[in-house]
Rosetta silent file (secondary structure, phi, psi, omega in degrees, C-alpha in Angstrom):
SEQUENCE: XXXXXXXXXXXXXXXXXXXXXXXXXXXXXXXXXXXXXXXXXXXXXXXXXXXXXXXXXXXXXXXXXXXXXXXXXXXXXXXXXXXXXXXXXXXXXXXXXXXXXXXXXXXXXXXXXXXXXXXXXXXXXXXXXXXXXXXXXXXX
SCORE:     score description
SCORE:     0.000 S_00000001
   1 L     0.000  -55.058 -179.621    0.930   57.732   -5.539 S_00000001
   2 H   -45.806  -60.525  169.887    0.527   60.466   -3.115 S_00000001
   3 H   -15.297  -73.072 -160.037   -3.200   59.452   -3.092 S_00000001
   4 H   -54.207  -42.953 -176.672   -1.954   55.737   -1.790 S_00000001
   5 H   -56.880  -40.562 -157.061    0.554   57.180    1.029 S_00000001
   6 H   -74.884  -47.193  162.222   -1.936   59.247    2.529 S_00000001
   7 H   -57.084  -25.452  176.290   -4.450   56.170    2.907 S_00000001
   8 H   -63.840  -59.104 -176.956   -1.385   53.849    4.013 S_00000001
   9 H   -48.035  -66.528  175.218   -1.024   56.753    6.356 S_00000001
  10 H   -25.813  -59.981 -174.160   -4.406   56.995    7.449 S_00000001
  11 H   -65.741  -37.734 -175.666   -4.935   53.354    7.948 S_00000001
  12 H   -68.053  -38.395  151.720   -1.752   53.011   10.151 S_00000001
  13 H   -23.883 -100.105 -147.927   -3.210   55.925   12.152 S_00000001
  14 H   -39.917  -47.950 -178.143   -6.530   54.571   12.632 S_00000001
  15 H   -39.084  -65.925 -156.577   -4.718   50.928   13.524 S_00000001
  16 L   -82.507    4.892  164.299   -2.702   52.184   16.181 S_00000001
  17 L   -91.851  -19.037 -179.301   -5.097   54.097   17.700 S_00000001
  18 L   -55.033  155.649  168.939   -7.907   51.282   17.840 S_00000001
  19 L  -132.922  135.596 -156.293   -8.625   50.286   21.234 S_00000001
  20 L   -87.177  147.804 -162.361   -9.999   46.498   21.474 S_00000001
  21 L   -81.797  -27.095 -173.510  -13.310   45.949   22.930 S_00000001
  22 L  -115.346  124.021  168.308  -12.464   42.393   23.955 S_00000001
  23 L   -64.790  143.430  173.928   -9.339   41.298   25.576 S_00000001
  24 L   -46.908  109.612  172.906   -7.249   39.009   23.204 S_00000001
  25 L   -40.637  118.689 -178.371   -8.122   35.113   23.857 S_00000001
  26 L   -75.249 -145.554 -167.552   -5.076   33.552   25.691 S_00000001
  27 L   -70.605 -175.684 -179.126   -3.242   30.819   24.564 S_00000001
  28 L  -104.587   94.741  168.279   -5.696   27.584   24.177 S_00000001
  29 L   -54.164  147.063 -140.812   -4.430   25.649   27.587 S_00000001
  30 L   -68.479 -167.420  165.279   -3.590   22.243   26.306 S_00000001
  31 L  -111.994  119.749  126.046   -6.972   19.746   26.895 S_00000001
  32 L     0.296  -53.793  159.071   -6.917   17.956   29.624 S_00000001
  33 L  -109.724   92.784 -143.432   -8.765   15.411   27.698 S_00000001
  34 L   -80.149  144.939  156.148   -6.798   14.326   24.561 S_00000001
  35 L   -77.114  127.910  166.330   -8.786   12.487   21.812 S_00000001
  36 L   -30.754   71.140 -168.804   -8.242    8.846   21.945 S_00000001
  37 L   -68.606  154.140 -153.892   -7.132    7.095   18.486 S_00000001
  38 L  -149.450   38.701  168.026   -9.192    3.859   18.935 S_00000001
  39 L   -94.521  172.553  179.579   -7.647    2.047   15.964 S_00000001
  40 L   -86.911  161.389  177.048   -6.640   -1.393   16.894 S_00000001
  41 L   -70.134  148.275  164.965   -2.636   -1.816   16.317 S_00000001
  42 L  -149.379  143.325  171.671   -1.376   -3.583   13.283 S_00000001
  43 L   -55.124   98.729 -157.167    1.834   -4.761   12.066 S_00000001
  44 L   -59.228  -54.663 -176.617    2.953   -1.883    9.601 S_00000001
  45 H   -31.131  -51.749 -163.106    5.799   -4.546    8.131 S_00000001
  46 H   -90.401   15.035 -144.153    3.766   -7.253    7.517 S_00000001
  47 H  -131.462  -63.715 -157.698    0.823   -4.814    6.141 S_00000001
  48 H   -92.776  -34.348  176.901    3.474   -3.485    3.489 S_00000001
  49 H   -53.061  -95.468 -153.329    5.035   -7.216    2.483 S_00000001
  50 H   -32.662  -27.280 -162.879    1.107   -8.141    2.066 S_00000001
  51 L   -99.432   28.248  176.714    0.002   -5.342   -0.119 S_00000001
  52 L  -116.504   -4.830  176.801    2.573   -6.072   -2.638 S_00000001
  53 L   -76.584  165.633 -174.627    1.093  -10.513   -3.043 S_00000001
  54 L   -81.531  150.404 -149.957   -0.561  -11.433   -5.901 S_00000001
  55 H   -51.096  -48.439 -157.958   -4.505  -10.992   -6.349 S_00000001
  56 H   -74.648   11.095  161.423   -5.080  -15.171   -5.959 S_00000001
  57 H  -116.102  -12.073 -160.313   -2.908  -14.919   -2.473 S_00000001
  58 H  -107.776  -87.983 -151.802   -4.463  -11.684   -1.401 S_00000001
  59 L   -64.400  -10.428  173.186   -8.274  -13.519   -1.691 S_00000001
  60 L   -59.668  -33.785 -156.346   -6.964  -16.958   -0.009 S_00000001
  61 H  -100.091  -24.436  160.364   -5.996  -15.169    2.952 S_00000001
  62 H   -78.579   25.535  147.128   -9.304  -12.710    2.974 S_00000001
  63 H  -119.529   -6.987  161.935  -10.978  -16.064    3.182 S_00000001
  64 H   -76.545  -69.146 -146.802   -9.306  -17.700    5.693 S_00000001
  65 L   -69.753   17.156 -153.565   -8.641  -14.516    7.758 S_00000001
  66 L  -162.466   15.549 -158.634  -12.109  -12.761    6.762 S_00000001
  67 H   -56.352   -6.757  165.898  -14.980  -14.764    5.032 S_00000001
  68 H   -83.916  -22.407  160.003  -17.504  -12.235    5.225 S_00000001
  69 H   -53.800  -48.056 -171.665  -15.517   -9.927    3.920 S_00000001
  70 H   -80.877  -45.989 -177.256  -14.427  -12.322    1.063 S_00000001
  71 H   -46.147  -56.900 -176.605  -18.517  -13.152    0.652 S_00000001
  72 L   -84.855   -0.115 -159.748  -18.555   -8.826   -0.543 S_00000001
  73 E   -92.716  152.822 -178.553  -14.788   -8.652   -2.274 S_00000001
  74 E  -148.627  130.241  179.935  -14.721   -8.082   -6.234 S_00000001
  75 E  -103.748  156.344 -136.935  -11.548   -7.907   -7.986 S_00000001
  76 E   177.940   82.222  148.225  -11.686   -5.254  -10.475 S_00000001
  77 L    97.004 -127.837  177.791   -8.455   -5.385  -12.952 S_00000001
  78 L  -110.908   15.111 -175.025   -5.627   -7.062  -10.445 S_00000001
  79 E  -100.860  156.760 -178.798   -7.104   -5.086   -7.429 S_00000001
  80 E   -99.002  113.196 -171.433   -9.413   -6.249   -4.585 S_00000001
  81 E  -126.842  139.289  159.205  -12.141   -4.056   -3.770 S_00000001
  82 E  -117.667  117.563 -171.730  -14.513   -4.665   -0.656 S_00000001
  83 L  -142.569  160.215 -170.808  -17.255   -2.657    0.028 S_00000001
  84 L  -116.529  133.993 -171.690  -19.767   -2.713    2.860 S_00000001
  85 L   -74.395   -1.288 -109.178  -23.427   -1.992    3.298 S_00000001
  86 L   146.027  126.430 -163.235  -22.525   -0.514    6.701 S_00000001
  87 L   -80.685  153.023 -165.146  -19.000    0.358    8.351 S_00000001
  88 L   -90.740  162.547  162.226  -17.893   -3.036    9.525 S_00000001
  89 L   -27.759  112.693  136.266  -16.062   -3.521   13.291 S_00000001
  90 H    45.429  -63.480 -156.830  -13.455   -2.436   14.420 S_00000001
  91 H   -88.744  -30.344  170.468  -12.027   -5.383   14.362 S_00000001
  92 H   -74.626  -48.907 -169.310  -12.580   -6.493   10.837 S_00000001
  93 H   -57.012  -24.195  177.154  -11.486   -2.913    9.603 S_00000001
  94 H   -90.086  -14.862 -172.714   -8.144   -4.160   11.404 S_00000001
  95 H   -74.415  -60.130 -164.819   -8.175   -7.445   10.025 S_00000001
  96 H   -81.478   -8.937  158.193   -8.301   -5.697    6.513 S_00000001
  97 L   -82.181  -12.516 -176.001   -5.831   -3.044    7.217 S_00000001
  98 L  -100.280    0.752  161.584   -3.319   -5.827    8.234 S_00000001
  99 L  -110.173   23.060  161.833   -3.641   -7.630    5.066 S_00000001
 100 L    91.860   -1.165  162.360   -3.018   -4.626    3.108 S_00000001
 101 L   -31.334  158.699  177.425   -6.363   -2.946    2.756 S_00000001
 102 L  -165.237  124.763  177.514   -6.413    0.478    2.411 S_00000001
 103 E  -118.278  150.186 -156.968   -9.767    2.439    2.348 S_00000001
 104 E   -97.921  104.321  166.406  -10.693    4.536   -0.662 S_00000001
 105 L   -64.738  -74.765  179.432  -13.289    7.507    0.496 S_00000001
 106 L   -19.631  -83.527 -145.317  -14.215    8.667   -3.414 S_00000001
 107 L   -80.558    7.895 -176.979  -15.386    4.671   -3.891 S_00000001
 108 L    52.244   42.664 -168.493  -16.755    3.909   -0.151 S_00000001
 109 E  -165.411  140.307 -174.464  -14.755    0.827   -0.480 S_00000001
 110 E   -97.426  124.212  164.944  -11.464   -1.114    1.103 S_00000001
 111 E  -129.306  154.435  162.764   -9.368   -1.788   -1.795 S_00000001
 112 E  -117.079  148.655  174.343   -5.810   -3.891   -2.367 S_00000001
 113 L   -78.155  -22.995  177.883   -3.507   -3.000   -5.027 S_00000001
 114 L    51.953   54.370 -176.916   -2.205   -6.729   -5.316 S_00000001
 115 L    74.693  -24.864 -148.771    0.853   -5.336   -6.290 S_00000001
 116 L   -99.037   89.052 -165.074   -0.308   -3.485   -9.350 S_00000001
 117 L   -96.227  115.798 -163.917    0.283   -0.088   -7.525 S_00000001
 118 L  -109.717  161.305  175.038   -1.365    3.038   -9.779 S_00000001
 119 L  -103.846  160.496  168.214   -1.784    6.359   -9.496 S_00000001
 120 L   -58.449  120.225 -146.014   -5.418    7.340   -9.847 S_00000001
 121 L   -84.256  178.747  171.242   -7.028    7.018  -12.899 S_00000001
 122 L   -74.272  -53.343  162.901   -9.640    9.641  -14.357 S_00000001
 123 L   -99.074 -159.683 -177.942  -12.597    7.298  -14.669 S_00000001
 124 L   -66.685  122.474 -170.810  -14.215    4.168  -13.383 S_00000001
 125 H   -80.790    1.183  168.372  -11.853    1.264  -12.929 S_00000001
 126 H   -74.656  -19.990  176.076  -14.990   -0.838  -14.033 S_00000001
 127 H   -87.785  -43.156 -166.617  -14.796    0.463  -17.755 S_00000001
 128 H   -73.955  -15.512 -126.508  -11.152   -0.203  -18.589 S_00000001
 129 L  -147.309  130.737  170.588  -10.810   -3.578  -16.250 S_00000001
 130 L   -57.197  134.917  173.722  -12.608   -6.850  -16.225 S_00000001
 131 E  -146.514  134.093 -158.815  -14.271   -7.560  -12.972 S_00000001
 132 E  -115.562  114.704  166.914  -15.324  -10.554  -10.908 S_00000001
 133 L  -121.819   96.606  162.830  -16.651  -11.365   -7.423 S_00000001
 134 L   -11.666  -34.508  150.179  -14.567  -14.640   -6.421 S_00000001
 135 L   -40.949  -49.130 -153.024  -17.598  -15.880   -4.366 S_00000001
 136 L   -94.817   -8.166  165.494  -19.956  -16.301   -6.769 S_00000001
 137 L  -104.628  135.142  177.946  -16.748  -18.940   -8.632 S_00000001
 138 L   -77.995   93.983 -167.178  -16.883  -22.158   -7.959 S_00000001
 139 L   -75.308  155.716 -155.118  -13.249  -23.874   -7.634 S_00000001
 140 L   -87.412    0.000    0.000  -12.939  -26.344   -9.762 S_00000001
């Protein structure tokens, strides 16, 4: 115990005696040049209605509003997944956030829950879940 005071001591010494070599950085004046969010705007309402429709209303509307998009989409269980060889525009990334996209960093891919809203499983939603890419079907 003594042992500990006397270094406690020591150290508090030594502290208050340092003298700093550098004056202390002042505050960080605000920046003059603020970075710029450069997403496009989207309706949050109509964003949160959409990502609660049903998968076969979720791809009509990525094929009106989005056919190239719908040309790469794979549904995978009751979910929508889109993924891109390349990040897409701007403007398509807003198109697919306002129809309820959401994008998933782990999978490189914009997916919708279509309602079925999960928490994240442990593996690959390709082993439990049936999967499809709605392009490649032919309506009948």
């Amino acid at each position: 115990m003594k042992t500990t005071k006397k270094l406690m001591k020591g150290l508090l010494a030594d502290t208050a005696n340092r003298v700093p070599t550098e004056p202390a950085p002042a505050a960080a004046a605000p920046s003059a040049v603020e970075k710029k969010d450069s997403r496009l705007p989207i309706d949050t309402e109509a964003r949160k209605k959409n990502r609660t429709l049903p998968t076969a209303k979720v791809l009509q509307m990525l094929q009106t509003a989005a056919p190239d998009a719908f040309r790469l989409a794979e549904v995978v269980g009751k979910w929508v997944w889109v993924t891109f060889q390349e990040q897409p525009a701007a403007e398509l990334r807003q198109q697919l956030a306002q129809l309820g996209f959401h994008w998933n960093r782990e999978r490189q891919a914009w997916q919708h829950p279509c309602g079925a809203f999960r928490l994240r499983g442990a593996g690959d939603p390709h082993e439990k879940y049936s999967s499809y890419h709605p392009a490649d079907h032919k309506p009948a």
